[in-house]
N, CA, C and O atoms as a Tripos MOL2 file, in Angstrom:
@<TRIPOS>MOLECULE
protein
  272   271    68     0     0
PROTEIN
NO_CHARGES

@<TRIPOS>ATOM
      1 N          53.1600   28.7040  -38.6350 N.3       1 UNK1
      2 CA         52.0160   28.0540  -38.0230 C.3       1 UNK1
      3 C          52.1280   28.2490  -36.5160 C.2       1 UNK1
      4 O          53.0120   27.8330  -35.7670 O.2       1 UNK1
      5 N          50.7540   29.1650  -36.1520 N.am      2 UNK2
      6 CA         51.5260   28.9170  -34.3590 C.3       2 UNK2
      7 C          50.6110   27.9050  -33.9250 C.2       2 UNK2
      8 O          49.8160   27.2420  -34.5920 O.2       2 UNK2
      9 N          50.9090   27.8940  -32.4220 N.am      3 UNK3
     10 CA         50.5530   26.8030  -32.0170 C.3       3 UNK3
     11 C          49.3590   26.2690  -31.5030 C.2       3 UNK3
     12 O          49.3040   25.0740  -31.2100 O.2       3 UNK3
     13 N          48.3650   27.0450  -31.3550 N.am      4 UNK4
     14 CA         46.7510   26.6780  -31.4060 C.3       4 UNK4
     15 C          46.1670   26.0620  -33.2680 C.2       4 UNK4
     16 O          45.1340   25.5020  -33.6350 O.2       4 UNK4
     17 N          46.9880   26.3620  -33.7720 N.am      5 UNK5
     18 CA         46.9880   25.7440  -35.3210 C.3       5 UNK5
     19 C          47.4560   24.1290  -34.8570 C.2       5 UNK5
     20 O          46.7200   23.1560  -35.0210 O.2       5 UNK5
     21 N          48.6590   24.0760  -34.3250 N.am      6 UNK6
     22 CA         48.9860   22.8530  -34.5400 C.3       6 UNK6
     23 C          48.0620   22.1090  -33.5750 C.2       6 UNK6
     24 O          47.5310   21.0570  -33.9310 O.2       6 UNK6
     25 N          47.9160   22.4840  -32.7030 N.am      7 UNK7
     26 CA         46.5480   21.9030  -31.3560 C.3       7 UNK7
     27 C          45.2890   22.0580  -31.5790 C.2       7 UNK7
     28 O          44.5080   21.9650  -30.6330 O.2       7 UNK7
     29 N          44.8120   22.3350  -32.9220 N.am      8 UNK8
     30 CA         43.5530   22.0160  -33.4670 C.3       8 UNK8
     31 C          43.7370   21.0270  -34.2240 C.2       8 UNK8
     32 O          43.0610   20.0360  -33.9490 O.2       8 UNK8
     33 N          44.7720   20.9190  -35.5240 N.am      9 UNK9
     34 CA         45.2300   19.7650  -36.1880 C.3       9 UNK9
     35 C          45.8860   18.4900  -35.5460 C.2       9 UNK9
     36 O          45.9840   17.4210  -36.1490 O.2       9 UNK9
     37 N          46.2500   18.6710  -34.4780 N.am     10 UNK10
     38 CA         46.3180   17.5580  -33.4190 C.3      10 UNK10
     39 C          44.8810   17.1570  -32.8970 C.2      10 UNK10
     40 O          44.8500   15.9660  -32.5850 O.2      10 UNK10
     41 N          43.9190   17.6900  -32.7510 N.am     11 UNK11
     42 CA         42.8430   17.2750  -32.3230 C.3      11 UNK11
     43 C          41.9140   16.4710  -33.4730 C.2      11 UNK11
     44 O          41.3430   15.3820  -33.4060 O.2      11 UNK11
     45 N          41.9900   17.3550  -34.4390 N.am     12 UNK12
     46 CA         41.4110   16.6130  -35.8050 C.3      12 UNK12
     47 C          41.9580   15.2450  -36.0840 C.2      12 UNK12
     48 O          41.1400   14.3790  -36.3970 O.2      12 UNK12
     49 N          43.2640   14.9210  -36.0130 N.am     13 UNK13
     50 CA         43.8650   14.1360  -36.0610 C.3      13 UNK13
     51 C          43.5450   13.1250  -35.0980 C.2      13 UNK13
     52 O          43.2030   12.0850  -35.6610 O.2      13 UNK13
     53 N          43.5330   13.0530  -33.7780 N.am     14 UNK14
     54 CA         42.7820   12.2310  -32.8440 C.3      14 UNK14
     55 C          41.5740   11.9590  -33.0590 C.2      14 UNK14
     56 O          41.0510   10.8460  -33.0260 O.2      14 UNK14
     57 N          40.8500   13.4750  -33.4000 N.am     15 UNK15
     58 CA         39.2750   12.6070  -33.4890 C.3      15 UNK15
     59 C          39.4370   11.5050  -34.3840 C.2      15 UNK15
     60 O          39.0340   10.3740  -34.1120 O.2      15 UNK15
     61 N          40.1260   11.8660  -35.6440 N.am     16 UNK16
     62 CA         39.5720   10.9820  -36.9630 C.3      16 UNK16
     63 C          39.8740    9.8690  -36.7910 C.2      16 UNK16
     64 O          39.0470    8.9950  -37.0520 O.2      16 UNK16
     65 N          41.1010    9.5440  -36.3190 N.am     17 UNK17
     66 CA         41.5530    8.2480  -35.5150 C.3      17 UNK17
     67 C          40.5830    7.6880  -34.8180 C.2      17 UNK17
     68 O          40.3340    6.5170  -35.1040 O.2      17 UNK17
     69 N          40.0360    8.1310  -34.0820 N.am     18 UNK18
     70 CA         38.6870    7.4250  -33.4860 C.3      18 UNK18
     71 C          37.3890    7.0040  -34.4120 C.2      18 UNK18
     72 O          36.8440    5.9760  -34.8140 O.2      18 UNK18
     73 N          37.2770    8.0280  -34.4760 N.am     19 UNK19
     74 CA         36.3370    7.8150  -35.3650 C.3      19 UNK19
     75 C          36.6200    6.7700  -36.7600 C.2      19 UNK19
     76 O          35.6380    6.3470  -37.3700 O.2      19 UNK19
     77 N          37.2980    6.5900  -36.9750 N.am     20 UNK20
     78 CA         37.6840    5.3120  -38.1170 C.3      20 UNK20
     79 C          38.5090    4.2250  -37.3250 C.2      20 UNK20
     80 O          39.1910    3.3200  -37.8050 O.2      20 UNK20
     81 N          38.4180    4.3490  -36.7830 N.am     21 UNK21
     82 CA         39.0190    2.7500  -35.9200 C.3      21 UNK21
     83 C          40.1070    2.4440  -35.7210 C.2      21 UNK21
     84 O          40.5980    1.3530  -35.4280 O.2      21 UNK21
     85 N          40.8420    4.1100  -35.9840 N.am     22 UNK22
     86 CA         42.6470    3.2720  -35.6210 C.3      22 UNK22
     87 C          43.0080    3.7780  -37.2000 C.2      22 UNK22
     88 O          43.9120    4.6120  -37.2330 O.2      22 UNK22
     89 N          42.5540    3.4760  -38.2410 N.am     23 UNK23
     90 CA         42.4240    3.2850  -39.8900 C.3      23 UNK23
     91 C          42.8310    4.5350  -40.3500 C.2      23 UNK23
     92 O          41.9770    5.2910  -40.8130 O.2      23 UNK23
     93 N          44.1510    4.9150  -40.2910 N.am     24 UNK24
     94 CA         45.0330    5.8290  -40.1530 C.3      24 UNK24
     95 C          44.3280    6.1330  -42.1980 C.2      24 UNK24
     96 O          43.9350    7.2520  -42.5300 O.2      24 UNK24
     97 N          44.3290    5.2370  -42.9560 N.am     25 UNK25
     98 CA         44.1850    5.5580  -44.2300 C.3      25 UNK25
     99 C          42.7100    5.9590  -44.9930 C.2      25 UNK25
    100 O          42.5690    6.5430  -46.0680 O.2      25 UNK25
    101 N          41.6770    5.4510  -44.0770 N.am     26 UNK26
    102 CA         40.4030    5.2850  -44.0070 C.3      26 UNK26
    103 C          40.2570    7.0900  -43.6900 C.2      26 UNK26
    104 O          39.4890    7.8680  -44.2550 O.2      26 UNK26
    105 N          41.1480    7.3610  -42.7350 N.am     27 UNK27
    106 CA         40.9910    8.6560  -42.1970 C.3      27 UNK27
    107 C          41.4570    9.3660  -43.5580 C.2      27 UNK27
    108 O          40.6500    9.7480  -44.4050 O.2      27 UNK27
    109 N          42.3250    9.4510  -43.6300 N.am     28 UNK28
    110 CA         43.3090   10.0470  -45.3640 C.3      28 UNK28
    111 C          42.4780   10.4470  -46.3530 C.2      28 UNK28
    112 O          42.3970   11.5620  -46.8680 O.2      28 UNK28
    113 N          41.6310    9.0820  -46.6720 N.am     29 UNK29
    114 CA         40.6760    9.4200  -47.7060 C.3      29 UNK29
    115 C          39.4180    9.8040  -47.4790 C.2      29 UNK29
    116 O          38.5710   10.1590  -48.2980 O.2      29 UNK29
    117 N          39.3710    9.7430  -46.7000 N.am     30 UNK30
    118 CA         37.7070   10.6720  -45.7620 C.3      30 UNK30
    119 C          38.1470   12.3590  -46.0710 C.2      30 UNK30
    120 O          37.4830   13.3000  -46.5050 O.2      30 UNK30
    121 N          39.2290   12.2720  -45.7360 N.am     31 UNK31
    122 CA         39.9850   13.9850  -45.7560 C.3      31 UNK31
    123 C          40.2340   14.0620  -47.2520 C.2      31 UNK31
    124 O          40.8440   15.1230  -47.1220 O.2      31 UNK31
    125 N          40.2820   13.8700  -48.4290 N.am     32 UNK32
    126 CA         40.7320   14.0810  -49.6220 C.3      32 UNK32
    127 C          39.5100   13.5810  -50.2420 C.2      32 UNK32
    128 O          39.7480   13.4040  -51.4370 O.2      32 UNK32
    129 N          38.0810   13.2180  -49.9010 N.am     33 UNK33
    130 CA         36.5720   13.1030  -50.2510 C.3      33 UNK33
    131 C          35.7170   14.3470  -50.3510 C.2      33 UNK33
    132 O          35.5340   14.9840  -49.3130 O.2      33 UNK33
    133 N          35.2660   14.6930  -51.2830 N.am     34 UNK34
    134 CA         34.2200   15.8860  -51.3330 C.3      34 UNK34
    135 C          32.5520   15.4880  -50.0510 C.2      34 UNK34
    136 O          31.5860   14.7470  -50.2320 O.2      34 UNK34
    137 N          32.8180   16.1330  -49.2080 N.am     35 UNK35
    138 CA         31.7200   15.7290  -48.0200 C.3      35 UNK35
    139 C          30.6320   16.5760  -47.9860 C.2      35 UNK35
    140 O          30.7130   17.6900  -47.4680 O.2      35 UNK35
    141 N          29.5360   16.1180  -48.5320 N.am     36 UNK36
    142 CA         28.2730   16.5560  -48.4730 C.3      36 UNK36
    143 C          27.9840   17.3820  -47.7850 C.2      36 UNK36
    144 O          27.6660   18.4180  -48.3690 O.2      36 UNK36
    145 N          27.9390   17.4080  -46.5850 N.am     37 UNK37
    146 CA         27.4710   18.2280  -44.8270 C.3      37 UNK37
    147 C          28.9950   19.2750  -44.8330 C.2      37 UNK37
    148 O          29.1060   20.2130  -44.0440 O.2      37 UNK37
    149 N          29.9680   18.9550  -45.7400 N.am     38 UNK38
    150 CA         30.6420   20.3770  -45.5370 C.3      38 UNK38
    151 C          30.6070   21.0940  -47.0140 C.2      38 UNK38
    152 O          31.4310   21.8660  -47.5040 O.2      38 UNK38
    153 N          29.4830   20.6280  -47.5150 N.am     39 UNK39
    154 CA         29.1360   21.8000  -48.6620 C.3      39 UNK39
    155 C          29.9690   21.4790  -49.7790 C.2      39 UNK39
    156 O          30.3190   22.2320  -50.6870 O.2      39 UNK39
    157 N          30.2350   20.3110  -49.6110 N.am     40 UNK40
    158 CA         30.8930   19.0920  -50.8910 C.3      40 UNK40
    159 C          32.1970   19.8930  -50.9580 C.2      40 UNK40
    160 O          32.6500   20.2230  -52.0540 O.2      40 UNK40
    161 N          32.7370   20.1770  -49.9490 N.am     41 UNK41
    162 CA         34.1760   20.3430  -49.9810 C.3      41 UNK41
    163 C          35.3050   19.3120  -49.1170 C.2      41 UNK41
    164 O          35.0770   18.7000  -48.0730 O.2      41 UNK41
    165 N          36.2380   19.3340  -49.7010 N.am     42 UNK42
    166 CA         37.1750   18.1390  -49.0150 C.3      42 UNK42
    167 C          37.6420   18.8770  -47.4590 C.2      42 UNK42
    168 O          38.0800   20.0080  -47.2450 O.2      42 UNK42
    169 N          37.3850   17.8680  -46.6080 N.am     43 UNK43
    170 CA         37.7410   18.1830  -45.6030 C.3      43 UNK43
    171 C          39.3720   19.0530  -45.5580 C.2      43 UNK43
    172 O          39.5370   20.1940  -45.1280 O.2      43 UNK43
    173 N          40.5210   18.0760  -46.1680 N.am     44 UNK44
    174 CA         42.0470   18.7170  -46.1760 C.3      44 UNK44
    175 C          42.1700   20.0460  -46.7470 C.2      44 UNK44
    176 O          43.1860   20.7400  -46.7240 O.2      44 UNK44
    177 N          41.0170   20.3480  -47.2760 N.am     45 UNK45
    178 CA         41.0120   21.9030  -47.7650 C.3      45 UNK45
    179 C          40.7680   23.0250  -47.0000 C.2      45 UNK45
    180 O          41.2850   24.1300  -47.1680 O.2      45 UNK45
    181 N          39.7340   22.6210  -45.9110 N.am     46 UNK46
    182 CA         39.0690   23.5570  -45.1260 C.3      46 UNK46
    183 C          39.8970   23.6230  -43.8100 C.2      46 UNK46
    184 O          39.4440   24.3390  -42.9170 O.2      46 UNK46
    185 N          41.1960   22.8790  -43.5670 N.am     47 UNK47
    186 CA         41.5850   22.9650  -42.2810 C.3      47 UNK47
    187 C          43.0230   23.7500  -42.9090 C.2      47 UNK47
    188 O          44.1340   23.2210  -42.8770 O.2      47 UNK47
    189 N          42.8400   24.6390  -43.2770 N.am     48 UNK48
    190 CA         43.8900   25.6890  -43.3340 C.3      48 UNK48
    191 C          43.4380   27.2520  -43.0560 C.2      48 UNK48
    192 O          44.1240   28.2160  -43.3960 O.2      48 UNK48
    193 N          42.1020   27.3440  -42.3450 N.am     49 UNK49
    194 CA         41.2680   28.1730  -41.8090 C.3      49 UNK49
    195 C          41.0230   27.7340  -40.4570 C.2      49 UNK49
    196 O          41.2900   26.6740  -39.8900 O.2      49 UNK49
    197 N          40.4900   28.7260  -40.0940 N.am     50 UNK50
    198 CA         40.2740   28.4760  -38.0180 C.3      50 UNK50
    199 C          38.7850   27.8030  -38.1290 C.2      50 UNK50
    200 O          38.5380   26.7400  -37.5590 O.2      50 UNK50
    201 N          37.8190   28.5050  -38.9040 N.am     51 UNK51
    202 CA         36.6420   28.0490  -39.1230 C.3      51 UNK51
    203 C          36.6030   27.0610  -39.5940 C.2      51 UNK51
    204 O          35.7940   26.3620  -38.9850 O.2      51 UNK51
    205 N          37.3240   26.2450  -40.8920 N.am     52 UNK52
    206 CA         37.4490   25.5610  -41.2010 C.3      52 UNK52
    207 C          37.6210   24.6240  -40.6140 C.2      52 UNK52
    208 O          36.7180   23.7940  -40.5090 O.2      52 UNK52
    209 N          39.0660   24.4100  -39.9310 N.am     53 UNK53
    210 CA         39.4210   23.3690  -39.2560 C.3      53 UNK53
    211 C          38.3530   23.3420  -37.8580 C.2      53 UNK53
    212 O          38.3990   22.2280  -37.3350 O.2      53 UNK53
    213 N          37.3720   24.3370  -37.1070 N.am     54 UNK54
    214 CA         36.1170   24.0050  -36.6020 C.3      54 UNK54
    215 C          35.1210   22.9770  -37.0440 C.2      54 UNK54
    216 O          34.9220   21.8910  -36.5000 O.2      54 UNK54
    217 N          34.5520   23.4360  -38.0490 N.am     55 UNK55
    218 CA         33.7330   22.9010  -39.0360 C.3      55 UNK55
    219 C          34.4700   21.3760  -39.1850 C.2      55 UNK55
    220 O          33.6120   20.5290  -38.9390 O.2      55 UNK55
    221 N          35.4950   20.8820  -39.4380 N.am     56 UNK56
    222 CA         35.8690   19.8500  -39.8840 C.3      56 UNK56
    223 C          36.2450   18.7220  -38.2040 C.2      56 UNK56
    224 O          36.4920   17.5160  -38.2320 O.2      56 UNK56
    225 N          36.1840   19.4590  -37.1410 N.am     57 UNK57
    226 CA         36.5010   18.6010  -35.8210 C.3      57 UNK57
    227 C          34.8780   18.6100  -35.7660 C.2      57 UNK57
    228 O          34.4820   17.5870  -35.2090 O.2      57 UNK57
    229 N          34.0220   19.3030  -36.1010 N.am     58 UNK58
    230 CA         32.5650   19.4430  -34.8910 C.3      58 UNK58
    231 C          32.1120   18.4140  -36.1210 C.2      58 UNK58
    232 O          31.1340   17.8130  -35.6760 O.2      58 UNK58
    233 N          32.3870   17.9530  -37.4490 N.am     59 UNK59
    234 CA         31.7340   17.0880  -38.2760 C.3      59 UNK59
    235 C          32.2230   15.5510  -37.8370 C.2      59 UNK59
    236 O          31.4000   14.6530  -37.6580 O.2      59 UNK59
    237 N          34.0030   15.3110  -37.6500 N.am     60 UNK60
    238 CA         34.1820   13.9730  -37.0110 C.3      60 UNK60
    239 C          33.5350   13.8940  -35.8300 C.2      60 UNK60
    240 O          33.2730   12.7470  -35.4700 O.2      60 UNK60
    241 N          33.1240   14.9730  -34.9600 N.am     61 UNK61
    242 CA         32.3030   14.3500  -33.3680 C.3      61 UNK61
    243 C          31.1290   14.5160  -33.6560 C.2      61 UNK61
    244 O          30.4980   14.1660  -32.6590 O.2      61 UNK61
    245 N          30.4450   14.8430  -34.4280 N.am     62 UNK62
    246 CA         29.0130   14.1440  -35.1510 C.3      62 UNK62
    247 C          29.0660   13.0250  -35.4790 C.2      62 UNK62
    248 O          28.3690   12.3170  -34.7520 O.2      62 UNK62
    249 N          29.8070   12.2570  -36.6080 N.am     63 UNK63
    250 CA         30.3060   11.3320  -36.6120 C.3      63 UNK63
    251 C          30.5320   10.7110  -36.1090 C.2      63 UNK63
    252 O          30.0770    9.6630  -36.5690 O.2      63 UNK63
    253 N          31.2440   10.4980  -34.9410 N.am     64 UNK64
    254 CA         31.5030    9.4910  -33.4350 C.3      64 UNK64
    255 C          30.2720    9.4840  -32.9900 C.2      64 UNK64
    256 O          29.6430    8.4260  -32.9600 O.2      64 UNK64
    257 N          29.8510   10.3920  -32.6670 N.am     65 UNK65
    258 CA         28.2670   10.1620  -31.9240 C.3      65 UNK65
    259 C          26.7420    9.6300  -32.6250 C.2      65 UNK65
    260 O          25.6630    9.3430  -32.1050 O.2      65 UNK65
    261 N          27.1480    9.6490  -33.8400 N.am     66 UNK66
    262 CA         26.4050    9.0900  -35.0350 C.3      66 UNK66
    263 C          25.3880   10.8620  -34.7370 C.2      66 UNK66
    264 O          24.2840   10.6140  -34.2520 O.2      66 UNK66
    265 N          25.5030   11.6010  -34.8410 N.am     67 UNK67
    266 CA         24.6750   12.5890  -35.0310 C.3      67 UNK67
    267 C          24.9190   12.9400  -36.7950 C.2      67 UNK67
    268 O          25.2530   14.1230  -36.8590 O.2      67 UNK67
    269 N          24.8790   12.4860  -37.8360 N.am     68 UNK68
    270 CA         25.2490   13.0590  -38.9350 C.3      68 UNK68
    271 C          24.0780   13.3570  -39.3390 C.2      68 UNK68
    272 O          23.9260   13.9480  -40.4080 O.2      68 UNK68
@<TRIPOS>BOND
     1     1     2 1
     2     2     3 1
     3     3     4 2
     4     3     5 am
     5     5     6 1
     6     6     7 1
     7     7     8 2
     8     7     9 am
     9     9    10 1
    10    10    11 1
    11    11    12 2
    12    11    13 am
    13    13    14 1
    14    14    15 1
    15    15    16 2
    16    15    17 am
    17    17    18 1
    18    18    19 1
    19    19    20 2
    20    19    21 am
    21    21    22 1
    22    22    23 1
    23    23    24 2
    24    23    25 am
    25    25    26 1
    26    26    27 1
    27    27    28 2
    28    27    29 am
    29    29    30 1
    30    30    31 1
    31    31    32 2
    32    31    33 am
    33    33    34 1
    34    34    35 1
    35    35    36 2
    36    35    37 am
    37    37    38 1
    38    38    39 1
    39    39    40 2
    40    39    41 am
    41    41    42 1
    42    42    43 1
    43    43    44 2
    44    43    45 am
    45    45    46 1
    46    46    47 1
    47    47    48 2
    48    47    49 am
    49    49    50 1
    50    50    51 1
    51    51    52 2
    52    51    53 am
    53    53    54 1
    54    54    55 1
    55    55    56 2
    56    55    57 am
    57    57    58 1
    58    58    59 1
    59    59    60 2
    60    59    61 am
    61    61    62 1
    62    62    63 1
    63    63    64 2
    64    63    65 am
    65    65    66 1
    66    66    67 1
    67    67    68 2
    68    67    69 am
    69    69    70 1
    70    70    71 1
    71    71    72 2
    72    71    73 am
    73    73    74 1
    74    74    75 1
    75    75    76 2
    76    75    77 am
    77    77    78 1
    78    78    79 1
    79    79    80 2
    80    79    81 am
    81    81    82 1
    82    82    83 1
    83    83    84 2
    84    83    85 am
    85    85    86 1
    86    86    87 1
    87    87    88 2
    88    87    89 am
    89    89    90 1
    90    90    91 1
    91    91    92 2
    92    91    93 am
    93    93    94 1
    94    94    95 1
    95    95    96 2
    96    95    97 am
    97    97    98 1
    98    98    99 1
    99    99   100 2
   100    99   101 am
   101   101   102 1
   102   102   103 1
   103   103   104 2
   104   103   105 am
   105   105   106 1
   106   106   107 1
   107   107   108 2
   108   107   109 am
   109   109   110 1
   110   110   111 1
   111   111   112 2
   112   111   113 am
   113   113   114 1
   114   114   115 1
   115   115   116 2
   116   115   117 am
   117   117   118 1
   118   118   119 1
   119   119   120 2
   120   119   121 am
   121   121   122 1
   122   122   123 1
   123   123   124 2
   124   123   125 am
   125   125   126 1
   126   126   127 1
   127   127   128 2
   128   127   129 am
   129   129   130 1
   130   130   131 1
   131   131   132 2
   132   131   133 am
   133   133   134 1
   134   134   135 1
   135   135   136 2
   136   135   137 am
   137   137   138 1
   138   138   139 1
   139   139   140 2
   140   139   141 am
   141   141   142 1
   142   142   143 1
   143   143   144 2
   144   143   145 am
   145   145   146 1
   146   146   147 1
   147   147   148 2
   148   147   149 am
   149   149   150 1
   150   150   151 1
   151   151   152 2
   152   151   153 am
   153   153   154 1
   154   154   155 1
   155   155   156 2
   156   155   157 am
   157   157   158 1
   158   158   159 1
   159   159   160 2
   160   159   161 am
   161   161   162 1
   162   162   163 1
   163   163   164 2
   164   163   165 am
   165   165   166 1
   166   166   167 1
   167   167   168 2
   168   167   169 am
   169   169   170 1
   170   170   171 1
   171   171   172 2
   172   171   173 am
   173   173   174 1
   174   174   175 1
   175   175   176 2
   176   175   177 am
   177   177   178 1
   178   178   179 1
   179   179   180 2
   180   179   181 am
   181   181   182 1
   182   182   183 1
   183   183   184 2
   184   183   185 am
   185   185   186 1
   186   186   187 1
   187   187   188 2
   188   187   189 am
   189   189   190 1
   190   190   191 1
   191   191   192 2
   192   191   193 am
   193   193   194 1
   194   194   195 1
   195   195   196 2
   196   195   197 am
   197   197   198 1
   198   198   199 1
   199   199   200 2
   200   199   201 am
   201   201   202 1
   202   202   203 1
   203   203   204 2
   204   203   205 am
   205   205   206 1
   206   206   207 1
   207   207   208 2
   208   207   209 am
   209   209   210 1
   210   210   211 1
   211   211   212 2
   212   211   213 am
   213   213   214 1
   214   214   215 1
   215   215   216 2
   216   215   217 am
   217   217   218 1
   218   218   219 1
   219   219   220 2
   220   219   221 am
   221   221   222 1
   222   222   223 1
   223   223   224 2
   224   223   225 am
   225   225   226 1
   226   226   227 1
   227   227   228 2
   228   227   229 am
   229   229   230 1
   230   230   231 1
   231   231   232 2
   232   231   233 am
   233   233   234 1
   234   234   235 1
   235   235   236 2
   236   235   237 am
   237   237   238 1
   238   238   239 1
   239   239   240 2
   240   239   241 am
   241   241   242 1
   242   242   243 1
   243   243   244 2
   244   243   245 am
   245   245   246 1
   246   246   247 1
   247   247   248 2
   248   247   249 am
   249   249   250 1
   250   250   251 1
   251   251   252 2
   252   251   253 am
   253   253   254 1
   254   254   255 1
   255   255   256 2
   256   255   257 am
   257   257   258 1
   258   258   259 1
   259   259   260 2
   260   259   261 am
   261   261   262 1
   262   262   263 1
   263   263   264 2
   264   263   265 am
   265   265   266 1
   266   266   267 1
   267   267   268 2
   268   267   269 am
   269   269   270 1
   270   270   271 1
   271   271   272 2
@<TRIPOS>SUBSTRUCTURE
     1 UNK1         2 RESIDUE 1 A UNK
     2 UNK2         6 RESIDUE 1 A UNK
     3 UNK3        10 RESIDUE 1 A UNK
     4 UNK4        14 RESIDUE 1 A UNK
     5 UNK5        18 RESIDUE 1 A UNK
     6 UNK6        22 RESIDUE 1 A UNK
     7 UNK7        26 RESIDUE 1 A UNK
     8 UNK8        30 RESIDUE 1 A UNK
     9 UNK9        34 RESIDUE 1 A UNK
    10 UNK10       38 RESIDUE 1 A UNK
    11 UNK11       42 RESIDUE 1 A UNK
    12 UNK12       46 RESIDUE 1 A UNK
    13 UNK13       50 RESIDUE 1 A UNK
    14 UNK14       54 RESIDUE 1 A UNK
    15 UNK15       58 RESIDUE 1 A UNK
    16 UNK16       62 RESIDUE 1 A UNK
    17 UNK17       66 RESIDUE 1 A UNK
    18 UNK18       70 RESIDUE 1 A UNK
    19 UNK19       74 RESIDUE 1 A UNK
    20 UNK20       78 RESIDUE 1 A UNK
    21 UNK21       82 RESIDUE 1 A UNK
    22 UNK22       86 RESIDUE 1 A UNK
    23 UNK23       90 RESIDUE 1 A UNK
    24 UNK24       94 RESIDUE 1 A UNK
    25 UNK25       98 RESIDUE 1 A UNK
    26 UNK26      102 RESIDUE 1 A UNK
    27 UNK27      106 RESIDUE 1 A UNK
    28 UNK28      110 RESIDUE 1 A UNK
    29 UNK29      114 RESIDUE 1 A UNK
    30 UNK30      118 RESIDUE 1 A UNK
    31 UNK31      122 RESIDUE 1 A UNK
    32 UNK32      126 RESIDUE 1 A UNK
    33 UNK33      130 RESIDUE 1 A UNK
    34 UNK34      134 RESIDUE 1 A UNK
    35 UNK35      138 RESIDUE 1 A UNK
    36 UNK36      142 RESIDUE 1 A UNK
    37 UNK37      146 RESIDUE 1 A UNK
    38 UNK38      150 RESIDUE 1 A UNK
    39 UNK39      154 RESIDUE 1 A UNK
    40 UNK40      158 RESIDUE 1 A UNK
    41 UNK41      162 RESIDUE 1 A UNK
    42 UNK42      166 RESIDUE 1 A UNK
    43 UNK43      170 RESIDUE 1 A UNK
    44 UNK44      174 RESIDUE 1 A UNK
    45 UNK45      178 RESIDUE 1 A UNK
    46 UNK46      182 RESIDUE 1 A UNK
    47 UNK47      186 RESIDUE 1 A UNK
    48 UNK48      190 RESIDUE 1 A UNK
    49 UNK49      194 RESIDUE 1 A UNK
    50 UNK50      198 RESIDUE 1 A UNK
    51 UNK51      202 RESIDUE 1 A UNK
    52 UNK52      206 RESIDUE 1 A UNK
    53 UNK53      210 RESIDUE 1 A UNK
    54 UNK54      214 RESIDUE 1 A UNK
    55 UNK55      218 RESIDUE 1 A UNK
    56 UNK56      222 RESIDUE 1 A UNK
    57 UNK57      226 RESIDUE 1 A UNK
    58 UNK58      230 RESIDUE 1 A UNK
    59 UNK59      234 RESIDUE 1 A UNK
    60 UNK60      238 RESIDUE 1 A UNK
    61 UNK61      242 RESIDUE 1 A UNK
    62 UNK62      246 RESIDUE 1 A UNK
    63 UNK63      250 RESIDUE 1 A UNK
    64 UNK64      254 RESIDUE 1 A UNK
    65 UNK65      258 RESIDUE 1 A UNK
    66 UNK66      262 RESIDUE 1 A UNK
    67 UNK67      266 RESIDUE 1 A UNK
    68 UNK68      270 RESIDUE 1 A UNK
């Protein structure tokens, strides 16, 4: 894994934290949920891709901003 991998999954990781309130588990199962707006795929699936893990930060800052 190099390290713009781990500094995207560090970022995902912060957003979701925000975006759920701290709710470290709230976040967990948001990520292991089939999500509509990502084409009913689980978020923890798609962040083992570059696009993926895109797609899955630009959906939690929709989310924060209530743009869903």
């Amino acid at each position: 894994m190099d390290s713009s991998h781990q500094i995207q999954l560090a970022e995902i990781y912060q957003n979701g934290l925000v975006v759920f309130d701290n709710d470290e588990q709230s976040f967990f199962n948001w990520l292991n949920t089939n999500v509509p707006v990502l084409g009913n795929r689980k978020p923890i699936d798609m962040v083992t891709t570059s696009v993926g893990r895109s797609q899955v930060n630009e959906q939690l800052m929709r989310m924060e901003f209530s743009i869903i």
